[in-house]
C-alpha positions in Angstrom: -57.6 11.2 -14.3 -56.8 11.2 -18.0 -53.7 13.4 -17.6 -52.7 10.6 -15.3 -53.2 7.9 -18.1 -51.8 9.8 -20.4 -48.3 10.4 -18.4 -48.9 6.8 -17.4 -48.9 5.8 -21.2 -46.0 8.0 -22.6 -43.6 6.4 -19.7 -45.0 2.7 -21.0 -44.5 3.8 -24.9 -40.7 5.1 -24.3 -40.0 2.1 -22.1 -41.5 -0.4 -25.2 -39.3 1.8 -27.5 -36.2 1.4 -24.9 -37.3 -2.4 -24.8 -37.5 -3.2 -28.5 -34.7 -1.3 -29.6 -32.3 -3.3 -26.6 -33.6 -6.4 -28.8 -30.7 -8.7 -30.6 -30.6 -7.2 -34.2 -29.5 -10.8 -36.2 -33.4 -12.1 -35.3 -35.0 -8.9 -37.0 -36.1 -8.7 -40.6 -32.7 -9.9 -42.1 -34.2 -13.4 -41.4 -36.9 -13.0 -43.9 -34.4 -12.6 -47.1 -32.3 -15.8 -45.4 -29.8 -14.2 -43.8 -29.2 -15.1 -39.9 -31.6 -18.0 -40.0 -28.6 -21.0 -40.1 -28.9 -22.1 -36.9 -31.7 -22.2 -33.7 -31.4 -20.7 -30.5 -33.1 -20.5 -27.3 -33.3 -17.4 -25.3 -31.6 -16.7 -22.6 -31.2 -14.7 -19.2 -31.8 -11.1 -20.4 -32.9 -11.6 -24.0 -35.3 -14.2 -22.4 -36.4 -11.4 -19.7 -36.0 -8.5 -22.2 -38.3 -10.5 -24.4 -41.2 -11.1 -21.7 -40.7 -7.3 -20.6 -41.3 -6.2 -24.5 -44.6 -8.7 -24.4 -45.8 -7.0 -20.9 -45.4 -3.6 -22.0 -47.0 -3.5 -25.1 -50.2 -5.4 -24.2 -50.1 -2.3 -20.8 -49.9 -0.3 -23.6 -52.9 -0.9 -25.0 -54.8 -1.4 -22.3 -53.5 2.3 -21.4 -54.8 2.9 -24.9 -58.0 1.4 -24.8 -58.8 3.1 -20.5 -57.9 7.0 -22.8 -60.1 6.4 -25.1 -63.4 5.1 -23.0 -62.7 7.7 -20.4 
């Protein structure tokens, strides 16, 4: 059973990896010196589902994370 988890989690990790790294690059931490912060925008279609996908696999993650370690 933990073998299984611990597949299960190294799939999740390289997909949240795949997931953040696919993430627009203007929104990162450029924004915090005040550079690409000159005008709002809305996600959209796959930045909007990328987004939601990034948010679902991190908190599977640690759920994965938190089933290892009490088994």
């Amino acid at each position: 059973m933990k073998n299984i988890i611990i597949i299960v989690q190294i799939i999740i990790s390289i997909a949240l990896i795949s997931a953040i790294l696919l993430q627009a690059r203007g929104t990162g931490l450029g924004a915090a010196w005040g550079g690409g912060g000159e005008s709002y925008r809305s996600k959209r279609g796959v930045e909007k589902i990328l987004f939601y996908l990034t948010i679902i696999l991190a908190v599977l993650f640690f759920i994965t994370s938190f089933v290892s370690s009490v088994i």
